[in-house]
C-alpha positions in Angstrom: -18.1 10.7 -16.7 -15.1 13.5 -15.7 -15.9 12.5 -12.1 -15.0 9.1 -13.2 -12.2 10.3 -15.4 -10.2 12.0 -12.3 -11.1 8.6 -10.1 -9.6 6.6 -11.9 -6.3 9.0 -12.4 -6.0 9.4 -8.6 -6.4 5.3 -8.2 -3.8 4.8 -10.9 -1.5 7.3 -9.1 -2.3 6.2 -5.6 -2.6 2.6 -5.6 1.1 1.6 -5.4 2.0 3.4 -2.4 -1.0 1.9 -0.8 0.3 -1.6 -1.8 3.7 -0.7 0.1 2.0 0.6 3.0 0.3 -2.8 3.2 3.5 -4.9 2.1 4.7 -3.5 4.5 2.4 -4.5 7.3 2.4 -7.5 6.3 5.9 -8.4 6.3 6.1 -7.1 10.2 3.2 -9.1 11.4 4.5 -12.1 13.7 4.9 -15.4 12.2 5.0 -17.5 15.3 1.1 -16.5 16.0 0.2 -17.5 12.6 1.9 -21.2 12.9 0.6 -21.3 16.5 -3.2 -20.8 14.9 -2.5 -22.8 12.4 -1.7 -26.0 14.9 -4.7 -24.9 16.8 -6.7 -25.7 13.5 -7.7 -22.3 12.2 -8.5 -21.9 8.7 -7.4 -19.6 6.3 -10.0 -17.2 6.2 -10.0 -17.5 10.4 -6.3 -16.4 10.5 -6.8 -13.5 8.0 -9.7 -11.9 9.9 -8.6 -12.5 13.3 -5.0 -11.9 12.8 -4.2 -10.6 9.6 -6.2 -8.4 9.6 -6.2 -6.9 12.8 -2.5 -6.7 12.7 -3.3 -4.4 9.0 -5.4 -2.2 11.0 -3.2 0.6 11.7 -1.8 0.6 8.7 -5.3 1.0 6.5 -5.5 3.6 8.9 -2.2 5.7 7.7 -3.1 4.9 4.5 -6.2 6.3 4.7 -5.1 9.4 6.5 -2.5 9.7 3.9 -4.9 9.6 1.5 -7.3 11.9 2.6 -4.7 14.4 3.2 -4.2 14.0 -0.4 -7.8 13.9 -1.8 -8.1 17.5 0.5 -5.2 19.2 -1.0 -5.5 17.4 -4.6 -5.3 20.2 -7.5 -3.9 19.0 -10.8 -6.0 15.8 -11.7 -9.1 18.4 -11.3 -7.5 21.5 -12.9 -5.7 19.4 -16.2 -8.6 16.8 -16.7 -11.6 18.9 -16.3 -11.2 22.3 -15.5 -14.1 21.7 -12.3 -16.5 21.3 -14.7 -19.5 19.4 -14.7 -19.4 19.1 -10.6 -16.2 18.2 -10.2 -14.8 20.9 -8.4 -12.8 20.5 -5.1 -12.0 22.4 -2.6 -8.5 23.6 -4.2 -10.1 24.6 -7.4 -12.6 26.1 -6.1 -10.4 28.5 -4.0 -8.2 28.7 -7.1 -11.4 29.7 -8.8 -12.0 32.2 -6.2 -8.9 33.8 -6.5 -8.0 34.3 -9.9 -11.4 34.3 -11.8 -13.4 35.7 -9.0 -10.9 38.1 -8.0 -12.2 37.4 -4.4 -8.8 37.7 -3.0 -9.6 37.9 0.6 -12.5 35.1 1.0 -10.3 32.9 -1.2 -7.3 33.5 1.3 -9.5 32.8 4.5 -10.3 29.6 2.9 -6.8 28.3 2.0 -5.7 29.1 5.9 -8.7 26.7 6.7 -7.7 24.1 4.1 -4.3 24.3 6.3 -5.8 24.0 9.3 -7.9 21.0 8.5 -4.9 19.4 7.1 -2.7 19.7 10.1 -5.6 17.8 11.8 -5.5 15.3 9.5 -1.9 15.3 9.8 -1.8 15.3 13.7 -3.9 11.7 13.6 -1.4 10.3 11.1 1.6 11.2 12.7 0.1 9.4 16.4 -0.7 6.5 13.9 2.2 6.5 13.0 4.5 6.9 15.5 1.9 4.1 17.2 3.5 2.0 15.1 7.4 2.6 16.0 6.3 2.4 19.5 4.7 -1.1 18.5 7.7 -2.0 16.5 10.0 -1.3 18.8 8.1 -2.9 21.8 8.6 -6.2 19.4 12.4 -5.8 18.9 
């Protein structure tokens, strides 16, 4: 149940900027390719996976990337609703745990820098997404 618990609090925080990502794909993807499919007799569900969809791929992508960079460095929903308990302990609590409880200063130090590091990959995919995108964008204007 506190697994669910911190779930639902990072869907309720998280959600929103995931629907502007989106809005925001949407909004750029071209409308003459959509009229032209729908002369050619394509259906609704037709234009939305071959089209639509398509078009919303790189931009599920950043939001995914976005959000695991998030979920990797997320803290607070963990630390205020449950304290780690009962197996929900990530990776930040469980270096904060390390560190102030377990007085294990120097394995809890070595861990952060690898936190960082795997966040900077993570970060290095999302910025080629993207700047993927501008490209794309401005390829269009």
């Amino acid at each position: 149940m506190p697994l669910i618990a911190v779930e639902a609090s990072l869907i309720w925080q998280w959600t929103p900027f995931m629907m502007l990502i989106l809005l925001a794909g949407l909004q750029g993807r071209p409308l003459d390719m959509i009229e032209a499919a729908k002369l050619d007799g394509a259906g609704n569900w037709q234009i939305f996976r071959f089209l639509t969809l398509p078009h919303l791929r790189r931009y599920l992508e950043l939001g995914t990337l976005l959000g695991s960079i998030y979920i990797v460095q997320n803290f607070d929903a963990v630390f205020t609703l449950t304290r780690g308990g009962l197996d929900t302990a990530n990776l930040p609590y469980t270096i904060y745990e390390t560190f102030y409880n377990a007085h294990e200063y120097g394995l809890a130090s070595a861990a952060g820098v690898l936190v960082v590091i795997g966040t900077i990959i993570i970060a290095t995919f999302a910025l080629r997404v993207v700047s993927s995108l501008f490209r794309e964008e401005a390829s269009r204007a």
